[in-house]
C-alpha positions in Angstrom: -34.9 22.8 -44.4 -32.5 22.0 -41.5 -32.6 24.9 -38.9 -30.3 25.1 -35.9 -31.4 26.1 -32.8 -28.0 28.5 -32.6 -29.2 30.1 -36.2 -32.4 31.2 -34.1 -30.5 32.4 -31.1 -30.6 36.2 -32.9 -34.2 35.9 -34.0 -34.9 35.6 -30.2 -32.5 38.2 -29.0 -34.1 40.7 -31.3 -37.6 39.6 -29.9 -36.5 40.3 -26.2 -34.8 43.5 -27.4 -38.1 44.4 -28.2 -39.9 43.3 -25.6 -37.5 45.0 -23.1 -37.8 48.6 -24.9 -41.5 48.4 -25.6 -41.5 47.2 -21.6 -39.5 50.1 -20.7 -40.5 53.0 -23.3 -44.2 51.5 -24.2 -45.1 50.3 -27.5 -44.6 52.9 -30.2 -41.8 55.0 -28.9 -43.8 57.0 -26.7 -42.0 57.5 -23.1 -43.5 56.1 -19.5 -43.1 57.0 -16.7 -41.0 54.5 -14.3 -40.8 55.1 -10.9 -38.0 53.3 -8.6 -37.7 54.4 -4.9 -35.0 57.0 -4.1 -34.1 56.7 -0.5 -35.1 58.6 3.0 -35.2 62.1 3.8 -35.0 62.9 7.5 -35.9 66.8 8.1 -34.6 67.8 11.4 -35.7 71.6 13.5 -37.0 72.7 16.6 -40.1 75.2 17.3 -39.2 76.9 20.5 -41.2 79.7 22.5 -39.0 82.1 23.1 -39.9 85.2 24.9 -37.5 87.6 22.5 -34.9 87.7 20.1 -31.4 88.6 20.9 -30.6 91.8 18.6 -28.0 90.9 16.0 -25.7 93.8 16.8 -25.6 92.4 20.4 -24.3 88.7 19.9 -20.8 89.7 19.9 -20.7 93.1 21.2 -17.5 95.3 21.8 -17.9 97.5 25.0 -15.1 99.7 25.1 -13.7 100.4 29.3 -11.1 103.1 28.0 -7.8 103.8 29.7 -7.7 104.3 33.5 -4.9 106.0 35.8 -3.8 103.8 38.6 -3.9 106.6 41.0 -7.9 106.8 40.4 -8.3 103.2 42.9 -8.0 104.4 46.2 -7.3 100.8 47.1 -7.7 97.0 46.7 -11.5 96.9 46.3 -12.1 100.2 44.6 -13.4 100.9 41.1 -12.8 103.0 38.4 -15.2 104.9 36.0 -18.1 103.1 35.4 -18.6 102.9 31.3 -22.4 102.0 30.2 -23.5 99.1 27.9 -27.0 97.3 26.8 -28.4 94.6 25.8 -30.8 94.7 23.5 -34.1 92.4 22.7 -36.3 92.5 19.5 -39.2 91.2 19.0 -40.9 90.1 23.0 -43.7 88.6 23.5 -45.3 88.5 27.1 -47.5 86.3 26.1 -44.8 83.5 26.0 -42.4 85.3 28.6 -43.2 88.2 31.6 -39.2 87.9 32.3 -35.7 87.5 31.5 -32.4 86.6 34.0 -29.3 88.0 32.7 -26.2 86.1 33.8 -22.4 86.5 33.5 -20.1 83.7 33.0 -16.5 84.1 32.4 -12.6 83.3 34.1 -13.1 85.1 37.6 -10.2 87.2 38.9 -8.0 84.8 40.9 -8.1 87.7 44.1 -12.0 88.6 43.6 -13.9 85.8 42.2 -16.8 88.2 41.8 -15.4 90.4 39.0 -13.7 89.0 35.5 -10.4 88.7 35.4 -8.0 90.3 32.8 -6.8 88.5 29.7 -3.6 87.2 30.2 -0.7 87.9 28.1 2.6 89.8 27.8 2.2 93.6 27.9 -1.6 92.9 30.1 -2.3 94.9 33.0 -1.8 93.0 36.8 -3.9 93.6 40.4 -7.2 95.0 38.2 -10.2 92.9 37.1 -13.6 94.6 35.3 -16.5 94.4 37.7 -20.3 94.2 36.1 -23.4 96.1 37.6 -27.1 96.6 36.8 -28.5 100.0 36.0 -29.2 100.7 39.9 -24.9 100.4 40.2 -25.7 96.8 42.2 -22.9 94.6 41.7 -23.4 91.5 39.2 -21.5 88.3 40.7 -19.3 86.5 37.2 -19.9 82.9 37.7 -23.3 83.0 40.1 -26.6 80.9 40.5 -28.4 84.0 39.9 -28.3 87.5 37.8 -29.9 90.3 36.7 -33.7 90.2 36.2 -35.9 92.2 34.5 -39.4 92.3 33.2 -39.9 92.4 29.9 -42.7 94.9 27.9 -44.1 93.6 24.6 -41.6 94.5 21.1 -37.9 95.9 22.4 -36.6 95.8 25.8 -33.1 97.7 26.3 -31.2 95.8 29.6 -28.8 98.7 30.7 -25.6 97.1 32.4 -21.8 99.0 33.8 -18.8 97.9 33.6 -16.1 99.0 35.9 -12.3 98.6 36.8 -11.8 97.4 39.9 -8.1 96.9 41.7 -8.4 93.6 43.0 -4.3 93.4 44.2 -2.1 95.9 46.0 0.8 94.2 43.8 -0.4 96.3 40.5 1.3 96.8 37.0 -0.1 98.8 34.1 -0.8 97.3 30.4 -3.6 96.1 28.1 -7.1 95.5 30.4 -9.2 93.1 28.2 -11.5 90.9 29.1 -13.7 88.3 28.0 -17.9 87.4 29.2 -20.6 85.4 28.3 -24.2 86.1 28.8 -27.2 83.7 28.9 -30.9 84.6 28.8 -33.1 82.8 30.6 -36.7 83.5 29.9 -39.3 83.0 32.6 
């Protein structure tokens, strides 16, 4: 009998066939387990010690000044109504922190750098900026090295802030009064 070696060529695909599935699925049918690598996984975070949490309600908080007459500034320097607002944090610990600094950042009135200025816009109010004070009516520079400290107890700490009008040109106009601060907490 005269066999080709091209009449074999299916015998011996349909042995590596076989091979290949009893190599990949094990002998019988059964299944295995086959492992490949799958790539990296970085995992990225940060533990901090933080001496308190920042009260959700407080992270964008609305402090409404109210309207002011312009014959309540007896001059360039003088405030209106002061209006009372808080901070509040949850959660301290003086174990990681015995105090906080409060500061103020924000655009400074171009006529008192001390106080905020008003946002500008058509229809906004000219000569007035809004002024920031502690809870002992001490004036809080916008913009400075330092601010307001406190000591903090253990669980919720209310800071107790004012904000005031304060006519900062003779040249005034009426209009909107809003204004715009930032507020970092440094823990010490």
């Amino acid at each position: 009998m005269n066999i080709s070696k091209f009449s074999m060529l299916p015998v011996f695909f349909l042995l590596f066939l076989e091979c290949f599935y009893n190599a990949a699925y094990g002998a019988g049918g059964h299944n295995t387990k086959v492992t490949l690598p799958g790539g990296k996984l970085t995992l990225i975070g940060a533990v901090t010690s933080s001496g308190c949490l920042l009260s959700m309600s407080n992270s964008d908080k609305k402090v409404s000044i109210g309207k002011i007459s312009s014959n309540q500034f007896s001059g360039v320097g003088s405030d209106g109504q002061a209006v009372p607002f808080s901070i509040q944090l949850d959660d301290c610990s003086s174990n990681v922190s015995q105090s906080v600094v409060v500061s103020f950042s924000g655009i400074a009135d171009r006529n008192d750098s001390r106080v905020l200025a008003i946002e500008s816009s058509d229809g906004s109010a000219q000569g007035i900026g809004v002024a920031l004070f502690d809870k002992d009516n001490n004036l809080l520079e916008v913009n400075a090295s330092s601010g307001y400290y406190a000591v903090l107890n253990n669980g919720m700490n209310t800071l107790n802030f004012l904000a005031k009008y304060r006519k900062t040109s003779e040249k005034f106009a009426p209009g909107y009064a809003n204004s715009f601060v930032d507020f970092t907490l440094t823990y010490e």
